[in-house]
SENU-934165 format. One record per residue: residue number from 1; x, y, z of N, C-alpha, C in turn; residue in one letter. Coordinates in Angstrom, 3 decimals, decimal comma. Layout:
BEGIN
+-----+----------+----------+----------+----------+----------+----------+----------+----------+----------+---------+
: num :      n.X :      n.Y :      n.Z :     ca.X :     ca.Y :     ca.Z :      c.X :      c.Y :      c.Z : residuo :
+-----+----------+----------+----------+----------+----------+----------+----------+----------+----------+---------+
: NUM :        X :        Y :        Z :        X :        Y :        Z :        X :        Y :        Z :       A :
...
+-----+----------+----------+----------+----------+----------+----------+----------+----------+----------+---------+
This chain:
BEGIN
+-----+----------+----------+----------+----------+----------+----------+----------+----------+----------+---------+
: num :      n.X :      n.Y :      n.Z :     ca.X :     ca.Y :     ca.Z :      c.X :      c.Y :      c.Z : residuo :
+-----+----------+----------+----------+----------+----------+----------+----------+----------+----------+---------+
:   1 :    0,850 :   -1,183 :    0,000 :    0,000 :    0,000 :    0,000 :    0,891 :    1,240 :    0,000 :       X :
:   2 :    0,780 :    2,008 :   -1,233 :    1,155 :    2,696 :   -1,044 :    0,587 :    4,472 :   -0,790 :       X :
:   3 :    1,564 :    4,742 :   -0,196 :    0,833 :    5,893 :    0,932 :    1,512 :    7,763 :    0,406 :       X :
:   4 :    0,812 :    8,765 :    0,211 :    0,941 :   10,147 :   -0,213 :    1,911 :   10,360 :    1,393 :       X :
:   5 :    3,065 :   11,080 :    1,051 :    3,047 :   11,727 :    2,227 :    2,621 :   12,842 :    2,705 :       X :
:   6 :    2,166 :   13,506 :    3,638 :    0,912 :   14,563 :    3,574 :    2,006 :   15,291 :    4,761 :       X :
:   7 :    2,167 :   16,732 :    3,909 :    3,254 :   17,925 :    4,828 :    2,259 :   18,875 :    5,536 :       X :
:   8 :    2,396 :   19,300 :    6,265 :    1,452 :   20,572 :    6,883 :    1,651 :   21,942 :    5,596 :       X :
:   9 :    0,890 :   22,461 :    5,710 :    1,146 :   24,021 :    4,891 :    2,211 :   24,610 :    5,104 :       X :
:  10 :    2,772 :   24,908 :    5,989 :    4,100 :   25,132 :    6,723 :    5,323 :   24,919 :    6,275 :       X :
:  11 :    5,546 :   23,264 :    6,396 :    6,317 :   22,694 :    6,409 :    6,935 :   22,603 :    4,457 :       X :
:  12 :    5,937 :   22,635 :    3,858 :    4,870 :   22,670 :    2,507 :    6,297 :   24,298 :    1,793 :       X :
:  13 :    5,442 :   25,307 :    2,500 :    5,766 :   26,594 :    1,975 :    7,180 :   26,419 :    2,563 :       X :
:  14 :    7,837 :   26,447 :    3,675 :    9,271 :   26,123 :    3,993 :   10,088 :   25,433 :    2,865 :       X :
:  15 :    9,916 :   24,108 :    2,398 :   10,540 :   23,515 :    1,753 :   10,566 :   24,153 :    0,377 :       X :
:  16 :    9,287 :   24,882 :   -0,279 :    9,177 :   25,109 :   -1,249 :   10,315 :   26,825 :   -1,422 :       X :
:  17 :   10,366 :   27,276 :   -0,182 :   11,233 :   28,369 :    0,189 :   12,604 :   28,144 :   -0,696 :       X :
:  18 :   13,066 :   26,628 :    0,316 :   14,257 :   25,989 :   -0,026 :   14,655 :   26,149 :   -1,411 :       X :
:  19 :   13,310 :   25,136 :   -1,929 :   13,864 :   24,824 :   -3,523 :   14,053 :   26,082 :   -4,471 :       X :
:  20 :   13,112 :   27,402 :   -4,109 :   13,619 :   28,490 :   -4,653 :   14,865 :   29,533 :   -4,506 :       X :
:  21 :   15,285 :   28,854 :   -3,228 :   16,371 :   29,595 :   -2,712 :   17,569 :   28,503 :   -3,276 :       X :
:  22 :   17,602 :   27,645 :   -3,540 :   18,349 :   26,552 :   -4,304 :   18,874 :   26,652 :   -5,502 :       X :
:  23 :   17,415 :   26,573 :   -6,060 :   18,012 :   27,253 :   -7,483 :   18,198 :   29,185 :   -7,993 :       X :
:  24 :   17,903 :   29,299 :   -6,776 :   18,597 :   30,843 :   -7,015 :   19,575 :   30,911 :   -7,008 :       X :
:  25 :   20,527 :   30,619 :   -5,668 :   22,178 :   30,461 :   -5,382 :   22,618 :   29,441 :   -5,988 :       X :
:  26 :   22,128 :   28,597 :   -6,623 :   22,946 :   27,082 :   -7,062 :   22,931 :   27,163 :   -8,838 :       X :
:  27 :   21,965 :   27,631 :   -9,380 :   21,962 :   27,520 :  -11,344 :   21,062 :   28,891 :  -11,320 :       X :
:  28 :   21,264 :   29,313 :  -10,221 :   20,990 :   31,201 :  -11,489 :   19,375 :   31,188 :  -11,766 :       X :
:  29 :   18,562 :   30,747 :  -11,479 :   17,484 :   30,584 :  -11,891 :   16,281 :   31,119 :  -11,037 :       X :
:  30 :   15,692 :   32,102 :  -10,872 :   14,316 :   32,419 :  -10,305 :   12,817 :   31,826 :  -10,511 :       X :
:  31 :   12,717 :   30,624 :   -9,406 :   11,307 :   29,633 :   -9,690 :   10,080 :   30,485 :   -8,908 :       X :
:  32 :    8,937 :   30,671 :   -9,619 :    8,147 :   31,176 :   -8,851 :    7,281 :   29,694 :   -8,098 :       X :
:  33 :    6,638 :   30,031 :   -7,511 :    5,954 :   28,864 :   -6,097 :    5,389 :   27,849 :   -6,649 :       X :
:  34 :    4,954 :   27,796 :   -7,868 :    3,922 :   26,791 :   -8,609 :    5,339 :   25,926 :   -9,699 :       X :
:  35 :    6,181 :   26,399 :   -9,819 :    7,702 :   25,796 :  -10,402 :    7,756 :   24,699 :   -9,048 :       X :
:  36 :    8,152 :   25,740 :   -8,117 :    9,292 :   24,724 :   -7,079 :    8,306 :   23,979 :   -6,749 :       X :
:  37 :    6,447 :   24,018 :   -5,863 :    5,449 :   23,394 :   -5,725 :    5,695 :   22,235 :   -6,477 :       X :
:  38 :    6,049 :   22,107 :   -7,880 :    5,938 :   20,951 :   -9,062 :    7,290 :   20,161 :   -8,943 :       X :
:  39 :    8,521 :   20,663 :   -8,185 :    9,609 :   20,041 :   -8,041 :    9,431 :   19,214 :   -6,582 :       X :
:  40 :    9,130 :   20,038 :   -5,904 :    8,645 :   19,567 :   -5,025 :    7,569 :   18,047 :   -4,232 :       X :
:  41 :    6,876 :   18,327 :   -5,419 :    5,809 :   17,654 :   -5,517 :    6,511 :   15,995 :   -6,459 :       X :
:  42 :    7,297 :   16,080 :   -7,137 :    8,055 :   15,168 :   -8,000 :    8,841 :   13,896 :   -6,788 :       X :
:  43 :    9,559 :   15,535 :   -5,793 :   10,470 :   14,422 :   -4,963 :    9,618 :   13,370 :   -4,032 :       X :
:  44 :    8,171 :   14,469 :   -3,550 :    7,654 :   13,396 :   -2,649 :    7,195 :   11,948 :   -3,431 :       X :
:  45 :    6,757 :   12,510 :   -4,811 :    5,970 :   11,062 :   -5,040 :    7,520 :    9,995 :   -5,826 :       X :
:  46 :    8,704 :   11,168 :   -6,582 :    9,410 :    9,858 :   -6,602 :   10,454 :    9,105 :   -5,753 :       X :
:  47 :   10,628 :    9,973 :   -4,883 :   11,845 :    9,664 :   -3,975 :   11,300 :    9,320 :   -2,223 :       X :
:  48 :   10,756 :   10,467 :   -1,952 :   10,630 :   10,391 :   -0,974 :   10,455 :    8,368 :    0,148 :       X :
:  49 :    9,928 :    7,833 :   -0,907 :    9,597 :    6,461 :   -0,565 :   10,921 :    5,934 :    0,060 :       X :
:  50 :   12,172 :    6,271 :   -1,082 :   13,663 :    6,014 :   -0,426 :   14,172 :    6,341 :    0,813 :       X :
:  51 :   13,592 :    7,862 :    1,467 :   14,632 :    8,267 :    2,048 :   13,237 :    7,441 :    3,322 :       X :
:  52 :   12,454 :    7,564 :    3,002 :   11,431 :    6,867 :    4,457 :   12,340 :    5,118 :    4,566 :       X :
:  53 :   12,074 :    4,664 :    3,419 :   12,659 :    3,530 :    4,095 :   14,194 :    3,039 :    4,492 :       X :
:  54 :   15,216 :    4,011 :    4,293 :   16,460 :    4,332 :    4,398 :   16,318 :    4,147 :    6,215 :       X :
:  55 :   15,097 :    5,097 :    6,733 :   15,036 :    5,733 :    7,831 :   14,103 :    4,262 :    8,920 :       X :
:  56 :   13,636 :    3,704 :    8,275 :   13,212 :    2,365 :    8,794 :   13,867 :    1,714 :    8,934 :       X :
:  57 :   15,243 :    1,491 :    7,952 :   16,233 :    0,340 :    8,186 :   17,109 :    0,626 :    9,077 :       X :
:  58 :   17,718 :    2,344 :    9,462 :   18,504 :    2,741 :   10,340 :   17,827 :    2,292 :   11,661 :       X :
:  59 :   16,479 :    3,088 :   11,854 :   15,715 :    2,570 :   12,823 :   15,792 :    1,644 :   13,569 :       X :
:  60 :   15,556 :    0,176 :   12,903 :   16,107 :   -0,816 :   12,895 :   17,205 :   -1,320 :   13,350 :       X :
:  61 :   18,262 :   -0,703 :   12,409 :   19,488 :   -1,327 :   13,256 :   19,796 :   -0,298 :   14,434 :       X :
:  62 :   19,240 :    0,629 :   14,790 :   19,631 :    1,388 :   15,715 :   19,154 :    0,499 :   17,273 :       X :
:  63 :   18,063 :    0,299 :   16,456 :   16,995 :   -0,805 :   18,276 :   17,156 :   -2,103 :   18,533 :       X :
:  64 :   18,304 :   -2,797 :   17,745 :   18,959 :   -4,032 :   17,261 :   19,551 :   -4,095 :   18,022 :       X :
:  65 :   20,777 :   -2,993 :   17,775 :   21,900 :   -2,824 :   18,672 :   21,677 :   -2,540 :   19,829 :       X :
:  66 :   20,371 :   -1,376 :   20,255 :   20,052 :   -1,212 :   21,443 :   19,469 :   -2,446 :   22,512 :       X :
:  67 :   18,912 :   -3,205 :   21,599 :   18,191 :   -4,479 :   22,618 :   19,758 :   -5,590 :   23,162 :       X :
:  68 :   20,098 :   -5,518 :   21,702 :   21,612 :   -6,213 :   22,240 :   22,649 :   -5,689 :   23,680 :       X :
:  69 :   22,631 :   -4,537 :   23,553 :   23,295 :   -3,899 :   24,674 :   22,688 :   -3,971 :   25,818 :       X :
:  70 :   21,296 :   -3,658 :   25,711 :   20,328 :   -4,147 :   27,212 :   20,456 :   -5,181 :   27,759 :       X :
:  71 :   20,993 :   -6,618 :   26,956 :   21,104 :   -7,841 :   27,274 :   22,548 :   -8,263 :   28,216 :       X :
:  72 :   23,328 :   -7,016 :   27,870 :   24,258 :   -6,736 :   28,947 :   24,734 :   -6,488 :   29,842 :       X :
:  73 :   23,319 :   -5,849 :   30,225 :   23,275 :   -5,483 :   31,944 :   23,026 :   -6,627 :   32,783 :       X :
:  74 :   22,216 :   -7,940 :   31,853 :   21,960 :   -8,471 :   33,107 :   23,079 :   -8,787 :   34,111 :       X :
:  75 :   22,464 :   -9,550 :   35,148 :   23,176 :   -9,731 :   36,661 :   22,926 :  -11,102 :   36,292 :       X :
:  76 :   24,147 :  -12,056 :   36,499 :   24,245 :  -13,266 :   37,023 :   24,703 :  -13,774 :   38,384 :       X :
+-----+----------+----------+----------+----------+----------+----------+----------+----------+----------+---------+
């Protein structure tokens, strides 16, 4: 199942800040809000899936290692 990721308005206009401030200082280019909105909008539906499950697998090994180390305290 796959799932939209859904940003607050906020978070939304912030990022979209970014991508215009990106390609201002980075290739010279002035995007107005409905440009970067559409770049924007590209990464969530093509990428974004990557960096979520990047963040599941760290997750993962992060509470792996943590349960392993808990198993160290015990007292014999």
């Amino acid at each position: 199942m796959k799932t939209k990721l859904e940003l607050t308005k906020e978070k939304k206009d912030y990022m979209i800040s970014e991508i215009k401030s990106y390609f201002s200082k980075e290739r010279d280019l002035d995007l107005g809000d409905l440009a970067a909105a559409l770049i924007l909008d590209f990464f969530i539906e093509k990428l974004a899936q990557e960096f979520y499950n990047q963040g599941v697998e760290d997750s993962y090994k992060y509470m792996s290692n943590s349960i392993e180390d808990l198993l160290g305290i015990q007292r014999f």
